[in-house]
C-alpha positions in Angstrom: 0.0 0.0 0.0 1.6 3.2 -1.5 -1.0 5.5 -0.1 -2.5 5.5 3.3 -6.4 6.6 4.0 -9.0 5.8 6.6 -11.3 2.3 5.6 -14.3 4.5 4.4 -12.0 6.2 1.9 -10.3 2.9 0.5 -13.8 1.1 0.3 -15.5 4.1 -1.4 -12.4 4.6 -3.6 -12.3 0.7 -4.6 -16.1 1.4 -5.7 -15.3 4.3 -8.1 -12.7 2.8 -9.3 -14.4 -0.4 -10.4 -17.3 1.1 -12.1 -14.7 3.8 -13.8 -12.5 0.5 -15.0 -15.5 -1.3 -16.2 -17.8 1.3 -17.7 -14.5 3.2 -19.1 -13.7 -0.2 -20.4 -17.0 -1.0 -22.0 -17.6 2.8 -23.2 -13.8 2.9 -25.0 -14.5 -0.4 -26.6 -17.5 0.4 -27.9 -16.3 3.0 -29.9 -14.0 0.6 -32.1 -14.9 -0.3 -35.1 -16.5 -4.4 -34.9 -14.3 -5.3 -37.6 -11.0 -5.1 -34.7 -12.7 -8.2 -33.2 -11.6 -11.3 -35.2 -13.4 -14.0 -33.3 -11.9 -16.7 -35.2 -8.1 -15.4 -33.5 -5.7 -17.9 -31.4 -6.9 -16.3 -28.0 -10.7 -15.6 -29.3 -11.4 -18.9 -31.4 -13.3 -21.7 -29.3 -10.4 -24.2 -28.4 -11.0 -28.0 -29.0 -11.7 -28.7 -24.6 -14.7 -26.5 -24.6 -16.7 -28.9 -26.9 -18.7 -26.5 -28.8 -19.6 -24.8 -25.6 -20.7 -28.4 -23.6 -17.5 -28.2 -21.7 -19.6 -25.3 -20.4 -22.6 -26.3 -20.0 -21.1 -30.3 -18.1 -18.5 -28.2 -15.9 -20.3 -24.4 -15.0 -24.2 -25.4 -15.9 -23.9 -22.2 -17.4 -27.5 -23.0 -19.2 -29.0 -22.3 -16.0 -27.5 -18.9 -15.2 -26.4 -17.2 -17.8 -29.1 -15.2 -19.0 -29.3 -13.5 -15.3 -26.5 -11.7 -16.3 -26.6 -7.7 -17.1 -25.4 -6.7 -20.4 -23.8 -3.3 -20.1 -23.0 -2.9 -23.9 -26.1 -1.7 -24.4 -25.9 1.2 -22.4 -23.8 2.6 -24.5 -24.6 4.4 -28.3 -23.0 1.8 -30.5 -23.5 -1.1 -28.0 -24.8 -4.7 -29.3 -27.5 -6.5 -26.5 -26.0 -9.8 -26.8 -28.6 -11.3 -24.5 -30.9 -12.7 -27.2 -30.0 -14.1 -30.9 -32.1 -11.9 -33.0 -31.8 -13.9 -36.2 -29.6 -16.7 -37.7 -28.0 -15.0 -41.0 -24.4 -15.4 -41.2 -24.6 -11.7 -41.0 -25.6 -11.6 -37.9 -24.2 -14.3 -36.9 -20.8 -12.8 -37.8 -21.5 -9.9 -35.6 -22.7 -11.4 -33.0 -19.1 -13.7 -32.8 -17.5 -10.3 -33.4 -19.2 -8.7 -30.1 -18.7 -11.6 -28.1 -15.1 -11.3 -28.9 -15.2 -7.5 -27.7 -16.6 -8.2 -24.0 -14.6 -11.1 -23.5 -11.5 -8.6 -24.3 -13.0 -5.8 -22.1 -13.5 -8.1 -19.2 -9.9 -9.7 -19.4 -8.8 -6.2 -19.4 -10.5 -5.4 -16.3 -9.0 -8.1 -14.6 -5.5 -7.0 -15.6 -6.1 -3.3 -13.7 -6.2 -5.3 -10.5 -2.5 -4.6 -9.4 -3.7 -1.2 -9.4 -5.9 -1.7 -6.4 -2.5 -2.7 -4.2 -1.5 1.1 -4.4 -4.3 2.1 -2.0 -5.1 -1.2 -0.5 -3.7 -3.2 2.5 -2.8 -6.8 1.6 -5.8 -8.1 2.2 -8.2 -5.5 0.3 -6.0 -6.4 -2.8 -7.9 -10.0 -1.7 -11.1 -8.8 -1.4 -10.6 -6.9 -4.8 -9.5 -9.7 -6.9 -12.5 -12.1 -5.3 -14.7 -9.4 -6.6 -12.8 -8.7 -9.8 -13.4 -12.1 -10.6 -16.6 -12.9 -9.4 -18.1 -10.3 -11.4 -16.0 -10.5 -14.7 -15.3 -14.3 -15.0 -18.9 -15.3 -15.2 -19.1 -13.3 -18.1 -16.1 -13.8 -19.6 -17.5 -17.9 -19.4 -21.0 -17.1 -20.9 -19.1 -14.8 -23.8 -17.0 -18.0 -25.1 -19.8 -20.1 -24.3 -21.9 -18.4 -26.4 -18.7 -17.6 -29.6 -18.4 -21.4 -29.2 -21.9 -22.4 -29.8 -22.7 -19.7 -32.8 -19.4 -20.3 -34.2 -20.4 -23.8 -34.7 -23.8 -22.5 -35.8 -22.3 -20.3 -38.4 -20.5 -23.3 -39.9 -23.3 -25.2 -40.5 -25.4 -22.2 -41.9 -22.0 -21.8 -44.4 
């Protein structure tokens, strides 16, 4: 801890800074053009453990919670609601892979502004941070290649 202040400051200051990370995150990449998202990358592109998205649905039963979770994108002029397939032209489709592609990056890069936290933080609030950090970005980050993995597969056979 670089910078000492009472608990209320650090607590209030983690708050801001979280919602500053991860609506600057989501507001900055909506801005980019959907063509900077090539799903079908080495880190985007579904890898062969995850099944077509079953690994998933066997390991997470991510069918049964993943449509509780918020969509911020949306919020935003230029943000795509990815919380329901509208259609199933490769058109879409293509987009759709694209803008899953686009949170997934936005929620890794969330994660990585962690070590930020440990310059106002005790040990242990760098803890708390990183339990938070991940409970709110990894089950989204799970549901985004759950989804690219199952509509990638989709898009293939529509091809």
């Amino acid at each position: 801890m670089l910078i000492e202040l009472s608990i209320a400051s650090v607590i209030a200051l983690n708050i801001v800074a979280w919602l500053v990370i991860q609506f600057g995150l989501a507001w900055s990449f909506t801005q980019l053009a959907t063509e900077r998202f090539d799903y079908r990358g080495l880190l985007a592109r579904p890898k062969s453990w995850e099944r077509g998205g079953r690994f998933y649905e066997h390991v997470f039963a991510i069918k049964r919670w993943k449509d509780k979770l918020p969509d911020a994108s949306s919020l935003f002029r230029g943000g795509f609601a990815k919380a329901n397939l509208q259609t199933a032209t490769p058109e879409y489709l293509e987009r759709f892979l694209r803008e899953t592609w686009r949170g997934e990056v936005v929620h890794w890069l969330a994660l990585l502004a962690l070590p930020l936290f440990a310059i106002w933080n005790p040990w242990w609030g760098v803890l708390v941070n990183a339990a938070v950090a991940l409970a709110v970005n990894f089950p989204c980050i799970l549901a985004l290649r759950y989804n690219r993995a199952r509509f990638q597969r989709l898009l293939a056979q529509r091809a």
